[in-house]
N, C-alpha and C positions, 0 to 999 in steps of 0.2 A: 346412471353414469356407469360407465363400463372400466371397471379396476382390474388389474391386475395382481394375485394374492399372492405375492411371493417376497421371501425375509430375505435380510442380509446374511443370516447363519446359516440357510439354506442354499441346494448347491444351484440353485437358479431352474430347476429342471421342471417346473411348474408352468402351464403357460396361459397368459392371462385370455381373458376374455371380454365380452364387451361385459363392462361392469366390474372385471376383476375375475383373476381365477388364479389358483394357488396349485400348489401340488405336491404329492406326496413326496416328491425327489429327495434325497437326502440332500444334506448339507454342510457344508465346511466342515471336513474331519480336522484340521488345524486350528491351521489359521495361527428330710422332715422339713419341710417347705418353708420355712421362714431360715435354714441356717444351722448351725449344732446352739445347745442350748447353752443360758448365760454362767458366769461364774459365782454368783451369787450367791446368798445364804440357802439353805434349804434344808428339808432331810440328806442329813450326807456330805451337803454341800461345804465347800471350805468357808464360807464366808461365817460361819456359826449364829447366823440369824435365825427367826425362828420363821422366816417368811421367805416368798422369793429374792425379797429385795434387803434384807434384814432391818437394824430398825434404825441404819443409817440414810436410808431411801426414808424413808418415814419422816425422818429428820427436814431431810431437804423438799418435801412436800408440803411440808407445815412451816419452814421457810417461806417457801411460794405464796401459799395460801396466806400469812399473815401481811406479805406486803401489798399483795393485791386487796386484804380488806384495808390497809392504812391507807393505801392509795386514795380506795372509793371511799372511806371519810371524810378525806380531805374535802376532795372534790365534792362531796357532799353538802358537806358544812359552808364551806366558800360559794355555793353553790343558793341556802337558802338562806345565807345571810346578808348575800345582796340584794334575796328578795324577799325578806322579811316586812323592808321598807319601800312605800311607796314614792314614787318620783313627782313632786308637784311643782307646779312655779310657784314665782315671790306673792304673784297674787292670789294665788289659794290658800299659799300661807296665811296671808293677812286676813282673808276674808276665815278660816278658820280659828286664826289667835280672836277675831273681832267676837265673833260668834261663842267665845269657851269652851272652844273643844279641844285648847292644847293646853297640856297639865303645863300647870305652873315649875316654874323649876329643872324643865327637860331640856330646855333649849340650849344647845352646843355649839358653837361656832368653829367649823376649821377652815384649813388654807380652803379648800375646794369644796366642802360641801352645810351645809347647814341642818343639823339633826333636832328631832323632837318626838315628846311621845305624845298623844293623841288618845282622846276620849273614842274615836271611832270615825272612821275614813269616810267621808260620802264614795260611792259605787262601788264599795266592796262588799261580802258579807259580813262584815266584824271582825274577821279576824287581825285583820292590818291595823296594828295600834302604832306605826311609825312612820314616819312623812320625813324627805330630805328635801334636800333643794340644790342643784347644783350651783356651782358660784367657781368662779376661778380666782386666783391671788390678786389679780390686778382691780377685780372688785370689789373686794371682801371689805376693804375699808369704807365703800357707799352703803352697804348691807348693812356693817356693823352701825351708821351713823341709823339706816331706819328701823334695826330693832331695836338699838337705843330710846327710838321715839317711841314706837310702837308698842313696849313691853315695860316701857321705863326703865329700863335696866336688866332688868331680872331675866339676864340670859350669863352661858360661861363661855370663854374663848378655851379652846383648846387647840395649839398650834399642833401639824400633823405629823406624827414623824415619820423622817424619808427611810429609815430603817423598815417600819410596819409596810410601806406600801411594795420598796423593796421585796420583803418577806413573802407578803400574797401574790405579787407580781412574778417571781421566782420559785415559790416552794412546787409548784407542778411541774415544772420545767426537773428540778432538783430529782425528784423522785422517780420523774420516770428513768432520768440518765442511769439514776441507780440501782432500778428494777433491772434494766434493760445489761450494764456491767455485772450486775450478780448472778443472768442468765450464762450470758456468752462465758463469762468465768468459770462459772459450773458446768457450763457445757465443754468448754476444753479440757475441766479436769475430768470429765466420763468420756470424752473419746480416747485422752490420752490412756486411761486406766481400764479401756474396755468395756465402759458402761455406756448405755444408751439415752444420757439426756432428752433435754428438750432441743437444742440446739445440735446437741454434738450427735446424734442421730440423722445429721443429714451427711454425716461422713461417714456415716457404718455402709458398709458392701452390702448390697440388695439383690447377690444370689440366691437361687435355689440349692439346693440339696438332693440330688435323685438318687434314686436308687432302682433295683430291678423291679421291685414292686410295684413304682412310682412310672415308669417308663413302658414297661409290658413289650419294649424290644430287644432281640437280640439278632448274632449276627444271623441266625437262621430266617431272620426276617429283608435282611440286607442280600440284594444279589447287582448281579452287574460290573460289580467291584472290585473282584477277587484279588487285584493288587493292591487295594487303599486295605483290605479286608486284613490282608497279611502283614503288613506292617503296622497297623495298630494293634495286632495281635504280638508281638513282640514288644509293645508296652504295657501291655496286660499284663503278658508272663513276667515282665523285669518286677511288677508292682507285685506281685503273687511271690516269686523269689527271685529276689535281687542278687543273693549271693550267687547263685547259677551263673550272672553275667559279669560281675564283678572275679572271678575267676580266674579267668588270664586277665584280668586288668584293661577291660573294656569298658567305657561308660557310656550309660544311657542316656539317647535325649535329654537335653530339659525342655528343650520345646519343640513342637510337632504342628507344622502350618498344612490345615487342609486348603487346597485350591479348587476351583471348579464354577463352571458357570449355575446359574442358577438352577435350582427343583433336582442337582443332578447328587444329591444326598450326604454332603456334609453333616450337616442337622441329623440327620437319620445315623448315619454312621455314628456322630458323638453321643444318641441318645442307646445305640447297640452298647457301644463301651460302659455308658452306665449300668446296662444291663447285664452284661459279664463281667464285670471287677464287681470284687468284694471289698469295694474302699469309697470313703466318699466321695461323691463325685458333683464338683461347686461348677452352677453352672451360671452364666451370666451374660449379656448383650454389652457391646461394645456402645451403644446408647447408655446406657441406666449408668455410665460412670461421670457424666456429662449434666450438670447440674446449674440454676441459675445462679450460683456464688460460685465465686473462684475459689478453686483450691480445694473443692466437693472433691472433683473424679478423682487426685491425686489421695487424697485422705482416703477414698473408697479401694483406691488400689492398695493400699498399705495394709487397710482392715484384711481386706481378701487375702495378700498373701500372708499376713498374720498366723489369720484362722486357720489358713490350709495348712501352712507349717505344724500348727500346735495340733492337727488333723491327721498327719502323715503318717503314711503313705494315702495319697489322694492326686485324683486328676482333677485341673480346672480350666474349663469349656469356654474359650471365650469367642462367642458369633458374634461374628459381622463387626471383627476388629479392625476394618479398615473407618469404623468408623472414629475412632481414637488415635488409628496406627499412620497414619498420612504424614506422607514426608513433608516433613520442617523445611519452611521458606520459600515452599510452592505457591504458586496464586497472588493474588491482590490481598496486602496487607497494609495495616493502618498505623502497624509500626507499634501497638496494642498489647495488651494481655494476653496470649490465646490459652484458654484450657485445654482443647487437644493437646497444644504442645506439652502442658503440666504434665496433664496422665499420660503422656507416652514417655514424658521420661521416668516417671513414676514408675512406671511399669517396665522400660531399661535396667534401673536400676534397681529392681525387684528380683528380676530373673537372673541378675548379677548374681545377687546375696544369697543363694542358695544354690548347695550343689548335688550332686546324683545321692549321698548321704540322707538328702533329707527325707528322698522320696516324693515328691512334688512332681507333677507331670504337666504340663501347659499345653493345653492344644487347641489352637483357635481355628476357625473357618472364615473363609473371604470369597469373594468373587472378581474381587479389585487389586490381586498382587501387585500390577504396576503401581500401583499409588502405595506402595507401604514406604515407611522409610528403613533406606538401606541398615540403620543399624540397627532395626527390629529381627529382618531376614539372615542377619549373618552368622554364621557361626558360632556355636556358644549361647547364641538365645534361641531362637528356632532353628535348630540345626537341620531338621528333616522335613521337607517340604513334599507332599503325598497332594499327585493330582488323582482329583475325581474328576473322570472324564465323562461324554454321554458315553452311553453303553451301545457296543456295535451289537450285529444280530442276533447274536449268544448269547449277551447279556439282556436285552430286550425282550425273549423267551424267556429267561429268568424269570426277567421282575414280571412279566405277565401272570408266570404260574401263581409267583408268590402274592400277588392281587387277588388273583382266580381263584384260591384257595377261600377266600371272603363271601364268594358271590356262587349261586349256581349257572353251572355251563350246558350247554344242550349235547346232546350224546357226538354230537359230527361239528362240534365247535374246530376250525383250524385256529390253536394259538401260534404256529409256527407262521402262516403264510401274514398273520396282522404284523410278528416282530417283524418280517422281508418288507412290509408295506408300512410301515411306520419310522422309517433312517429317520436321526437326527434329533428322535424325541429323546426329553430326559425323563429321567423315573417319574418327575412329577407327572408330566403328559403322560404317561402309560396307565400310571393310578387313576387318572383324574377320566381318560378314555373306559376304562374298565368298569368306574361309578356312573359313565357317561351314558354306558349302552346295559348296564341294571336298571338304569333311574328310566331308560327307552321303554323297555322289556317290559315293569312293571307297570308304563300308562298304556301298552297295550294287553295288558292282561294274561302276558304269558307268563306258562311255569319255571322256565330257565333262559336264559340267553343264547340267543340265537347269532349266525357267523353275519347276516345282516345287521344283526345292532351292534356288533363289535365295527361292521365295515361303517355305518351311520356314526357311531360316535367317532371313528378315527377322524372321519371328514369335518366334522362336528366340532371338535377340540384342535383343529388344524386353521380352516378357514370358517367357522360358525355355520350356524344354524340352516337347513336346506330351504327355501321359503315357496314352498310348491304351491301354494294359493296366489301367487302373487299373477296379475293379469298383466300383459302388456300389450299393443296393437300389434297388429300383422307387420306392419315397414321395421319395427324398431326391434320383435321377433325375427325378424327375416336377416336384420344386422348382427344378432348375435349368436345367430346361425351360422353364417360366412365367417364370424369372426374365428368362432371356436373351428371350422372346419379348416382352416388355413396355417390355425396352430398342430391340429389334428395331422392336417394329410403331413405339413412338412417332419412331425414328431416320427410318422411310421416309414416317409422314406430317405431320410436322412440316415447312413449306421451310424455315425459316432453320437447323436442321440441318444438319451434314456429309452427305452423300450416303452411303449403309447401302455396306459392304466387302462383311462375311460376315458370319456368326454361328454359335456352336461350343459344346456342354456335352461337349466333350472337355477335360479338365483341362489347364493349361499354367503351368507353375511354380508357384504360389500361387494361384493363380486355377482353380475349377471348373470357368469356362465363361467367354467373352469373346463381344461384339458389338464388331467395327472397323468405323469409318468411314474412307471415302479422302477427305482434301478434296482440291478440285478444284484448288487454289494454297496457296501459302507464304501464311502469313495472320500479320502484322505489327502488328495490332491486334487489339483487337475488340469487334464491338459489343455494343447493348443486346440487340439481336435473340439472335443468335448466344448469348449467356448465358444468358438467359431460356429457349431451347429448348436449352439444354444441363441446364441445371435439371432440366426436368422431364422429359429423358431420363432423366437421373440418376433420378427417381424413380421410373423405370417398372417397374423391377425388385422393388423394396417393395410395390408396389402388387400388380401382378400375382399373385407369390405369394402375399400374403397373402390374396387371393377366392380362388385356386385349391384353395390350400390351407387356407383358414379357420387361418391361424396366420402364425407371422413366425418368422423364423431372422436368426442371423446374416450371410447371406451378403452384407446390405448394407450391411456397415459400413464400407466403401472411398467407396461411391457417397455416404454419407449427411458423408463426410470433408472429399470435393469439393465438394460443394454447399455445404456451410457454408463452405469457404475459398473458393470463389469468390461466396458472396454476401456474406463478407468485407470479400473485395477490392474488389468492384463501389462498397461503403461505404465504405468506410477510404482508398480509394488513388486512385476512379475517379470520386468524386462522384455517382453512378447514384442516388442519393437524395436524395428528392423536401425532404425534411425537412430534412436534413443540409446539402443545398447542392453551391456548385461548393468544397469545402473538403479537402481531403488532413488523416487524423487519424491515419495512422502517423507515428509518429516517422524520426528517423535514424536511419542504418544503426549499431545496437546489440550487434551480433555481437560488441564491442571491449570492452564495460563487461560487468559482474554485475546491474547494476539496467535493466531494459528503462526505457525511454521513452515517458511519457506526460503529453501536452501539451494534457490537454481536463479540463474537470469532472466530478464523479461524473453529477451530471442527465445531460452530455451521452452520459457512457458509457454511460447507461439508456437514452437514443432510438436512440445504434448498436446494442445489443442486440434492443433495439425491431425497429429496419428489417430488420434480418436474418431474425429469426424473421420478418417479415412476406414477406420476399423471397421465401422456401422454402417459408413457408408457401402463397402462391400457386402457388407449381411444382406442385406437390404435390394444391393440389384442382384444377387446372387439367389437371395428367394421371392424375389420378383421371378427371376427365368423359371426356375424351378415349377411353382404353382402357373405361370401361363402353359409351361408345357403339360402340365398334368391339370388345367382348369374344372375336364369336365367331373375329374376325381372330388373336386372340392365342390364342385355343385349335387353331385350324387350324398355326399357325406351333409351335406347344409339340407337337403331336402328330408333325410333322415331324422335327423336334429328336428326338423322341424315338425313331423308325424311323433317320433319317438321320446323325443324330450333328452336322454342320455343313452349312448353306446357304448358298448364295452368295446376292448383293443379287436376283439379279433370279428365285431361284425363292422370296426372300419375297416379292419382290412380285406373282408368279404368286396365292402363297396370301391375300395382301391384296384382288386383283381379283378369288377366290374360285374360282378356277381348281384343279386338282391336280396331285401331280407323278408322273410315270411312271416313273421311273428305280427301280433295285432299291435294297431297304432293307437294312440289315444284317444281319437275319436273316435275306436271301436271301444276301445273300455270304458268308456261314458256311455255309450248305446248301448253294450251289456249291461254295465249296472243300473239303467233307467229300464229298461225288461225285467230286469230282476225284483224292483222295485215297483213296476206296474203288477206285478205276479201275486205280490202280498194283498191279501185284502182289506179296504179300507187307508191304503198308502198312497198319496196323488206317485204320479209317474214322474220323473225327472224330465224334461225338455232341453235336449241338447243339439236339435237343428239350430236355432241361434242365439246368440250373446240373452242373459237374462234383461233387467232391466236397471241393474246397478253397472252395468258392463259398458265401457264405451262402444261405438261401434266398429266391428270391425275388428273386435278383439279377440284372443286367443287364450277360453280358458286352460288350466294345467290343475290334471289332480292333484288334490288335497291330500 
């Protein structure tokens, strides 16, 4: 299947192929480990125990332990005292009394059962000297008339009291209520007091503690940033001396919201601060405050700001606070309990209760601002809100050194041309590209890294893995030939285009074959131009095959994705239409509700449907004309493809200016390396006149 590899945060500039293909374009520039230690007795400690715990912990341990041995007695006792006796009917009774095996004088009569002791049980081992018989009240009078006969008398009534059965019916029930009230009791008085019960341990805060030792980052490790970088540094310095700021009567944050989409170093940036403050530094996930009893996260937020206060001066880290922080009354409710709602006011009403005095610093990280709620962002609680952007090409150089720094690099490494050819990634992708083309490096057995394995892993961590073994026939080769050359020619003669990379019908993750373009800058908008010849890149893949090969396939169903959602957006978001206006017809952000947002008439939804088909529909005959006038361009460039496997920019445009190329094909580099291999002695020779015998026919291998 022929995909198309290209994201929505990318600026489209990638162009698919049959199978898929992506491309390097940039993309939308808009758009002490447990805690501080307890208060307990100790050496030193105030609590004047001679233990951690003193020997008031001691106390309530041997509490514990004696109800839970009272418990298991019970249950014990009750236990083998209904089986001490054995269950028989009336007539084993009888046939036992006939026999002399029930001691004279044992026999008891109650409302419901009838007792005796016994010389010894038939089918037990001896141990069982007791026999019952059950009987209910409304018999007990025929019973009593036949051990009358049976025994002559010599038996006793004893009527049963409803007290006693009460009592054993009841006393488990009793005990555990009371186990269970003496826990939860004791557990509210150790969270209330600080102590870490059995219970009230599930309301203690389940932060970290870092420190520089603990983290091993600082900001010399952070690049990219240099404005998130500077203003966290100005609440380092207030924590280091406050008085300096306090001065002229300025005051500092109390809370500091990092923003930024994902991998783009929040996390990193808060683990840098722990590394340069000399103050504690509580760190903590907006999950772990979220617990299956209600009213967990809210007690765990109280613990935290507690601890921090009686800690202070200290900063407290809280990631991925949109998972606690979600505005109130959003979404499908049951009308319920909700614990988010708990802890977020818990946490309102936290950041309330302390002021720039205490020392206290709060700085959480998100990637979901729109979903916070507004009273969390305003003013007085997180006052300063610090976006972490991606990093354009200056900072992309950065973060490469400071990876590089890690790994060995080959003497003619370019880190500068990878950050021009990587727009859009974030620090994670640069780190993750940089382990990508070590971990290359090393299964080929080289000494340092080479400017090919930084280019293999870029592609690698982009659109995946290259899959050069992979065989496919001549016809369905020959399709994703035309496909990629149709993206190809229109990429190099279009100007307001991206500038043509490469181009490739070597498969690579989901995608058959790719055409990248490098742009030449970080591109933060865009325009009419730039869309319109992205368009009808987009279409030049459809086109192309379908005259080549007088048929259509799937492979453009990526490309035909993009073009609809970017003629979309050009309507709906960008006013780019002539009809429609300077007017915005998406809704708000609806990610929060079940019912999307729609705030126009039916007529008007027909004229956006309208503009759209009209948008694409010009891409479309517009590089129809284009590729018929330059046809033979795209069969010179397909036939390349098809000897060569992948072209760089400048020997498609060798074949554009109608020129050829010199360089050996691939079925000359399989016929070198089967000489080469015939040369060794003792090595069969490779055979590359035709398909092996795993190979369909007619198929076209591609080096491994």
């Amino acid at each position: 299947m022929l995909v198309r590899m290209m994201r929505k945060e990318d600026d489209g500039t990638s162009r698919g192929g049959a199978g898929g293909d992506g491309s390097e374009s940039t993309g939308r520039g808009r758009g002490g480990p447990d805690g501080p230690t307890g208060q307990g007795g100790g050496p030193g400690g105030g609590g004047g125990g001679a233990g951690p715990g003193g020997p008031k912990q001691a106390r309530n341990l041997f509490s514990i332990l004696l109800l839970l041995g009272l418990l298991l007695t019970v249950m014990v006792v009750m236990t083998s005292t209904s089986g001490r006796a054995r269950q028989i009917s009336w007539s084993e009774f009888r046939n036992l009394h006939q026999s002399k095996d029930v001691i004279d004088g044992t026999i008891v009569v109650r409302d419901s059962v009838i007792l005796a002791k016994a010389k010894s049980v038939p089918g037990t081992d001896g141990s069982v000297r007791s026999v019952e018989v059950q009987i209910s009240p409304n018999t007990k009078e025929f019973y009593v008339k036949q051990l009358d006969e049976l025994t002559g008398g010599r038996f006793k009534e004893a009527p049963s009291s409803i007290w006693q059965g009460l009592l054993f019916s009841l006393l488990p029930f009793a005990l555990l209520i009371l186990l269970l009230w003496f826990l939860i009791s004791r557990g509210l008085r150790s969270a209330a007091g600080g102590g870490g019960g059995m219970l009230g341990s599930f309301g203690k805060s389940r932060h970290r503690t870092l420190t520089k030792e603990m983290t091993n980052v600082t900001f010399s490790d952070v690049a990219g940033i240099d404005e998130a970088k500077e203003e966290v540094t100005e609440i380092i310095e207030f924590l280091k001396n406050p008085k300096k700021f306090m001065r002229l009567g300025g005051r500092i944050p109390r809370g500091v919201l990092l923003i930024g989409e994902p991998g783009c170093g929040k996390t990193l940036l808060a683990k840098a601060i722990a590394g340069e403050a000399d103050v504690p530094f509580f760190s903590i996930s907006g999950s772990d405050f979220v617990e299956m009893f209600v009213g967990v996260g809210a007690s765990r937020v109280r613990d935290l700001f507690k601890q921090a206060k009686d800690s202070s001066p200290c900063i407290i880290f809280l990631d991925e606070i949109d998972a606690v922080g979600r505005r109130r009354g959003g979404g499908f409710t049951t009308g319920g309990h909700d614990e988010r709602e708990q802890t977020l006011n818990a946490i309102l009403v936290e950041m309330d209760g302390f002021n720039s005095a205490d020392g206290v610093i709060v700085i959480a990280a998100t990637n979901r601002a729109d979903v916070l709620d507004p009273a969390l962002t305003r003013p007085g609680r997180f006052d300063r809100q610090i976006t972490v952007p991606r990093p354009d090409v200056r900072g992309r150089l950065e973060i490469l050194r400071v990876h590089a720094k890690k790994v060995k690099l080959g003497p003619v490494v370019d880190l500068e041309r990878i950050a021009r050819a990587t727009p859009m990634f974030s620090g994670a992708d640069l780190a993750a590209l940089i382990n990508e083309a070590a971990i290359a490096a090393t299964l080929h057995n080289k000494d340092f890294i080479e400017q090919d394995d930084l280019e293999e892993a870029r592609d690698k961590v982009k659109f995946g893995r290259a899959k050069k073994s992979r065989v496919r026939e001549k016809d369905e080769n020959k399709l994703v030939a035309f496909h990629e050359a149709g993206h190809a020619v229109l990429q190099a003669l279009l100007p307001d285009a991206d500038p043509l990379h490469k181009v490739t019908i070597i498969a690579r993750g989901d995608a058959g074959g790719a055409t990248f373009s490098l742009p030449t800058k970080d591109r933060m908008g865009y325009s009419a131009k730039w869309l319109n010849a992205t368009l009808r890149v987009l279409c030049g893949g459809r086109i192309a095959e379908a005259r080549a090969m007088e048929d259509t396939s799937s492979g453009a169903s990526a490309d035909i994705s993009q073009a609809t959602q970017i003629a979309r957006t050009m309507v709906l978001e960008w006013g780019m239409s002539p009809k429609l206006g300077f007017i915005r017809y998406t809704g708000a952000d609806t990610r929060e509700m079940y019912l999307p947002e729609k705030d126009y008439s039916q007529e008007t939804a027909r004229v956006i449907d309208e503009e759209i088909r009209r948008i694409v529909d010009e891409a479309y005959r517009d590089a129809d004309r284009i590729l018929t006038a330059n046809w033979e361009k795209v069969v010179a460039v397909a036939d390349a493809l098809v000897k060569h496997e992948t072209l760089s920019a400048d020997e498609v445009f060798r074949l554009v200016r109608g020129e050829t190329l010199t360089r050996p094909t691939v079925a000359d580099l399989l016929a070198a390396e089967a000489k080469r291999s015939a040369a060794v002695p003792g090595r069969p020779a490779d055979k590359t006149e035709e398909p092996g015998p795993d190979l369909p026919p007619g198929a076209v291998p591609t080096p491994a």
